[in-house]
Phi, psi and omega in degrees: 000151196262123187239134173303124177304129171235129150253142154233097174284094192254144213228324179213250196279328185098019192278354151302309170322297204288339201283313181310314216284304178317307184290343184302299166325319176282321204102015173296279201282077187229052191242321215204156198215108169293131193223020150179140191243098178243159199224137191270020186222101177297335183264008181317024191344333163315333195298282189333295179309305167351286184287317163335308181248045163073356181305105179313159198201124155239165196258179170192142194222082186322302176301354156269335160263346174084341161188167202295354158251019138306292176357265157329318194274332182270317169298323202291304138354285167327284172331289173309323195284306160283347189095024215261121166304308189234104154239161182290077188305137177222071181091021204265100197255098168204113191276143179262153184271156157340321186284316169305302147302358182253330213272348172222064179272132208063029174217026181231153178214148171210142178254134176211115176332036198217186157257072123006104018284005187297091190083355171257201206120168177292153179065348163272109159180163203078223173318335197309293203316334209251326183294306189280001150266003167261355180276322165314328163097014178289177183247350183223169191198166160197245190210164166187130197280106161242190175280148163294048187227219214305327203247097174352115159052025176271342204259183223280141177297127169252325188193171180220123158230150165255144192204116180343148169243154176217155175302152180077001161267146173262173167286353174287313133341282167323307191286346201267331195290288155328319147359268192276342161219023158258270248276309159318349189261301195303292225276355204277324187270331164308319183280348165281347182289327161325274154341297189311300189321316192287298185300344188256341184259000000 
C-alpha cells in the first residue's frame, strides 16, 4: 500500500513524537509512515525515541549554520532527499518563513495547546500557553491540530478537542491534561487525515 512519507520535527522531550509513533504502531495512523525525525536540539530526548523505534533522526543546527535560511535550506535539503510528503511540528520551537512555508503548503500540520484563536500566536507556547488560560480564568481550554503558514498558529483549522480546566490546576497539571486528552488524540488522527488526502491526490 502507498503510504505518505512523514517528517516529524521536534525541539525537545518527544511526547507528541511518541503519541505518532504509538499510533503508528496501532494502525491509527496507516496512510502514512514516519521516516525521518529532525531536531534543532542535539539533547533533544525526541532523539532518543527516534532511535529507540528504528526512525532515521537527524540534528540540524540553526546556530551553527548561522542563519534561518542556511537553516531552512538544510531542513530542505533533508527533506527533498526522502521524499517527505508531510510534515509534522511536534514541539518544534523554531519559527519557519514564509519562503519555507509557502514551498510546503498544506504540507506542514502544527499541534498547539490552546482553541485556537485563544492564547496563541507569536510568544505563546509550552507552559505559557497554559499559565495565560489560567490567569484568565477560562474554564474550558484544549488543543488544535492546524496547517502551517507564514503567520504563527495563523493556517486553516484541521481539528479541535476541548478539555475541562479544573480547580486546583496548575499549568503543569493543565499541560500534562491537554495532552492525554487533546493533543494524543487529535494530532495522531489529523495525520492520517492528511495522509489519506495526500496519497489519494
Amino acid at each position: 500500500m502507498l503510504k505518505a512519507k512523514i517528517a516529524v520535527l521536534v525541539s525537545g522531550g518527544g511526547t507528541n513524537l511518541q503519541a505518532l509513533i504509538d499510533a503508528q504502531n496501532s494502525g491509527i495512523i496507516h496512510s502514512g509512515e514516519i521516516a525521518l525525525v529532525i531536531s534543532n536540539n542535539a539533547n533533544a530526548y525526541a532523539l532518543t525515541r527516534a532511535e529507540n523505534a528504528g526512525i532515521e533522526h537527524l540534528y540540524i543546527s540553526k546556530k551553527e549554520l548561522k542563519s534561518q535560511e542556511a537553516f531552512e535550506d538544510a531542513l530542505i535539503a533533508a527533506l527533498e532527499e526522502r521524499g517527505i510528503d508531510l510534515i509534522v511540528l511536534a514541539g518544534f520551537m523554531s519559527i519557519l518563513s514564509e519562503r519555507f512555508t509557502a514551498r510546503y503548503d498544506h504540507r506542514i500540520i502544527n499541534v498547539h495547546p490552546s482553541l485556537i484563536p485563544s492564547f496563541c500566536g507569536q510568544g505563546f507556547y509550552g507552559l505559557r500557553v497554559h499559565e495565560a488560560a489560567l490567569k484568565k480564568g477560562v474554564k474550558v481550554t484544549g488543543a488544535t491540530v492546524h496547517f502551517v503558514n507564514e503567520i504563527p498558529d495563523g493556517g486553516e483549522i484541521i481539528a479541535q478537542k476541548a478539555v475541562e480546566i479544573l480547580d486546583g490546576d496548575t499549568p503543569e497539571i493543565l499541560q500534562r491534561r491537554v495532552m492525554e486528552q487533546a493533543e494524543w488524540i487529535i494530532l495522531p488522527a489529523s495525520v492520517e487525515k492528511v495522509c489519506a488526502t495526500l496519497i489519494r491526490s
